[in-house]
C-alpha positions as CSV (number, residue, x, y, z in Angstrom):
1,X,18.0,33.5,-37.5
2,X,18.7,30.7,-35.3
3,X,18.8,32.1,-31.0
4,X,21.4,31.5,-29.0
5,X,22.1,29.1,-26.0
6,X,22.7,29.9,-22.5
7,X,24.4,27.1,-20.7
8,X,23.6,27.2,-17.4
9,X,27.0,27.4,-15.4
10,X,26.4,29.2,-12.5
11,X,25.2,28.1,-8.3
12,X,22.3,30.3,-8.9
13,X,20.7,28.7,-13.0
14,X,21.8,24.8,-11.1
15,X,19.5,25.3,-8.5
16,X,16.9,26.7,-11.1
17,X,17.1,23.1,-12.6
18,X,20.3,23.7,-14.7
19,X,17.7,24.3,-17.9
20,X,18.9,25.5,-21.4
21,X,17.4,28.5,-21.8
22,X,16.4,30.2,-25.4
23,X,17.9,34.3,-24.9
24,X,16.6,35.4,-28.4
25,X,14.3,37.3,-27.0
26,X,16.4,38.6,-24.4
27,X,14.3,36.8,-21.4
28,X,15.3,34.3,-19.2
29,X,17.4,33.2,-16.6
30,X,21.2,33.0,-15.6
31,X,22.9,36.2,-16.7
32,X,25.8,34.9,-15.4
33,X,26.0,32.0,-17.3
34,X,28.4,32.0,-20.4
35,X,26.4,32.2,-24.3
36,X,27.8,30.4,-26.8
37,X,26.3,31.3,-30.4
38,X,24.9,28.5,-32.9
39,X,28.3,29.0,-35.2
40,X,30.7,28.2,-32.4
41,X,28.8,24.9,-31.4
42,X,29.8,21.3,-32.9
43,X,27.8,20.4,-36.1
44,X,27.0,16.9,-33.9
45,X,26.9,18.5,-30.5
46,X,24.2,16.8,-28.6
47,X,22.0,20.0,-26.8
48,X,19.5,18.5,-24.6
49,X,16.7,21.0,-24.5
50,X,15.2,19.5,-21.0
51,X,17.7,18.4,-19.2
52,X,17.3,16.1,-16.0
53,X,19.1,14.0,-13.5
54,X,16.1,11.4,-13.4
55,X,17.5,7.9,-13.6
56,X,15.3,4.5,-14.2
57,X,17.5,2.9,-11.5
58,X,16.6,6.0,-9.2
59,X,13.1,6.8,-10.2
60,X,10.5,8.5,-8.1
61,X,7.9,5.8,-6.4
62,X,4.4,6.8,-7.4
63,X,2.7,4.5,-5.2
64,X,0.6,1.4,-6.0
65,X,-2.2,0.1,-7.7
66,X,-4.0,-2.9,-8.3
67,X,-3.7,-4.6,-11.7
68,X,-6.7,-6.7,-12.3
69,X,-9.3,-5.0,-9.8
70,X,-10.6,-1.3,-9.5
71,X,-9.5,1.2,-11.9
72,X,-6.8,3.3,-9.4
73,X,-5.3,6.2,-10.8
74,X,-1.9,7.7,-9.8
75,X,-0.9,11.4,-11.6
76,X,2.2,13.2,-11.9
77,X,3.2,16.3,-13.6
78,X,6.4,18.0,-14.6
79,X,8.4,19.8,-17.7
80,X,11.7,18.0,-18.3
81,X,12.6,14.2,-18.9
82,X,11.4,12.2,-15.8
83,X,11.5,8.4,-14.2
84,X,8.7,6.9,-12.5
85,X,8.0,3.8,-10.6
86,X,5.0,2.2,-9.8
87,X,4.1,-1.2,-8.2
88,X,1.2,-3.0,-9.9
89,X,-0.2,-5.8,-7.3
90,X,-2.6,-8.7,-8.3
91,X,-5.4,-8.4,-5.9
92,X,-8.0,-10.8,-7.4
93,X,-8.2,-14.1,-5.5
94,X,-10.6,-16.2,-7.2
95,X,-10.3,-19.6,-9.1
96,X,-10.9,-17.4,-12.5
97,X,-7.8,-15.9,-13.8
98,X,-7.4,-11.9,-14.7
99,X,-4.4,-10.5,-16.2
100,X,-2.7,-7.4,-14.9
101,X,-3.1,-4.6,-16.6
102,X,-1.6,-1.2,-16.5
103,X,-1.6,2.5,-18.4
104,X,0.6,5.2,-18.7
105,X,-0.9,8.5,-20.2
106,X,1.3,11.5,-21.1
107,X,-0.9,14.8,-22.6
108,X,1.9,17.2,-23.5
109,X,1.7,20.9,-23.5
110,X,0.9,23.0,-26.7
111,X,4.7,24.3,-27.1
112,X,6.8,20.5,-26.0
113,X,6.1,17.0,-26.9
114,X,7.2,14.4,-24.7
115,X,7.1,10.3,-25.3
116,X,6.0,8.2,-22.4
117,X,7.3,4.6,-22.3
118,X,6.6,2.0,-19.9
119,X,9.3,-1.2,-18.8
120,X,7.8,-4.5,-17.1
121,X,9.7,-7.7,-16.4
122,X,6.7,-9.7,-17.7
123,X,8.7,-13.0,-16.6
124,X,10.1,-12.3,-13.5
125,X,9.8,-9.3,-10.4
126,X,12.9,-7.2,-11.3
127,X,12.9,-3.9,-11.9
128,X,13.2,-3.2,-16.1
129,X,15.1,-0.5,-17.1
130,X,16.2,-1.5,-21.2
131,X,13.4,-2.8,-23.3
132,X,10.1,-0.7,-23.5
133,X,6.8,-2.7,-23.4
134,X,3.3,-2.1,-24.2
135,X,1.5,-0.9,-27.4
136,X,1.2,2.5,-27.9
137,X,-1.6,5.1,-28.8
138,X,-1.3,8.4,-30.1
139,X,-4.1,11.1,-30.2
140,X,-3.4,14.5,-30.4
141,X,-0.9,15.2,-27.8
142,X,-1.7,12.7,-25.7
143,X,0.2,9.4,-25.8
144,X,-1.1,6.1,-23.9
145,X,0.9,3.1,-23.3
146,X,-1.1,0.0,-22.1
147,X,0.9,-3.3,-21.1
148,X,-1.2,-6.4,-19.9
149,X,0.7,-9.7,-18.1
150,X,0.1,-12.8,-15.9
151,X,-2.6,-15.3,-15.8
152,X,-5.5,-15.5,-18.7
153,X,-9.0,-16.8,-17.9
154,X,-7.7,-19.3,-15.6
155,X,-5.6,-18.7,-12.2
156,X,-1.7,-19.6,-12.6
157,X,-0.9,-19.9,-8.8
158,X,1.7,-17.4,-9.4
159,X,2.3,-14.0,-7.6
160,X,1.9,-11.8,-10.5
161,X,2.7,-8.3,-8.6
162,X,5.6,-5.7,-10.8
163,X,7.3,-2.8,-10.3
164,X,6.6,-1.1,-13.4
165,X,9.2,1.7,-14.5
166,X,7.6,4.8,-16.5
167,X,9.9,6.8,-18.4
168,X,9.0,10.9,-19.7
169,X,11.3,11.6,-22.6
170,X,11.0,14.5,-24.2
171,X,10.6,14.3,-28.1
172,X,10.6,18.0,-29.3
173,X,10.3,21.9,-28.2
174,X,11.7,24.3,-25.7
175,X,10.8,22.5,-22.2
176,X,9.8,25.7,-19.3
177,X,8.4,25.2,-16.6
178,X,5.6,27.2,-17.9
179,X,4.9,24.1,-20.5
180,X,3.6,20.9,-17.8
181,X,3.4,17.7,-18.8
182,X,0.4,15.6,-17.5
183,X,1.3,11.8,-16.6
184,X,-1.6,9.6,-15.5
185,X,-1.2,5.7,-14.5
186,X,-4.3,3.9,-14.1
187,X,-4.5,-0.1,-12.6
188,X,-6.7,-2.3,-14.3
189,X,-7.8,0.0,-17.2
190,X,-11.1,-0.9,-18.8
């Protein structure tokens, strides 16, 4: 038997995060909020199970870190779908050329998977919101996205520096706050 959803409707489940919560088991929150059984929803209703107000064009700032020296790290965590932005600078001065490098890694909790993808204006120092870049790993439940850009083994003269937009989307499972999502950017991976 299939549970029921509780839409969060009420001042109170908003400010909880406005999450759908599972009440087959008769936990959770918003006992104001209306139910509406499985039978009475659309056949091609759309039910986001971790709902979020995240936007690329408003995403969190991380910070920075440098994209062809060091190995900086930057970490976030959460539980629903979430927007990231981080600036990756070119720091490395000399005659031979380094491309810029960057990683995203998500490891998902047990109960949720979550996709991590990564958008970079290769070409140009605009924010990318559209087309995902990178190649992608899986192991487990961690997924890594690396994307590399700028000069090769010579210098280009160019200002290579991005703002790199890193998008948490979750793929499958019953997102609480209980289930945390790991993110970890690193500059200049090895």
């Amino acid at each position: 038997m299939r549970a029921a959803i509780v839409l969060c409707a009420t001042a109170a489940c908003a400010s909880a995060g406005g999450d759908l919560v599972d009440s087959g088991g008769g936990s959770g929150s918003g006992s104001d909020a209306s139910v509406m059984p499985d039978s009475a929803m659309p056949i091609d209703a759309f039910v986001s199970q971790c709902p979020s107000t995240d936007t690329c064009a408003a995403a969190t700032m991380l910070g920075s870190v440098s994209g062809d020296t060091g190995n900086q790290k930057l970490t976030a965590t959460g539980y629903r779908a979430a927007w990231y932005r981080v600036r990756v600078t070119e720091d490395d001065s000399s005659i031979g050329g380094a491309k810029l490098r960057v990683a995203a890694k998500l490891t998902s909790p047990a109960a949720v998977d979550f996709d991590v993808f990564v958008y970079v204006n290769t070409g140009s120092d605009v924010v990318e919101c559209n087309a995902p870049t990178g190649s992608t790993t899986t192991n487990g439940n961690t997924d890594q996205v690396k994307v590399e850009w700028g000069e090769g083994t010579i210098s280009n003269g160019n200002d290579d520096d991005r703002s790199v937009s890193i998008e948490v989307r979750p793929k499958s499972g019953q997102c609480m706050a209980s289930y945390t999502w790991q993110l970890e950017v690193e500059g200049h991976y090895p």
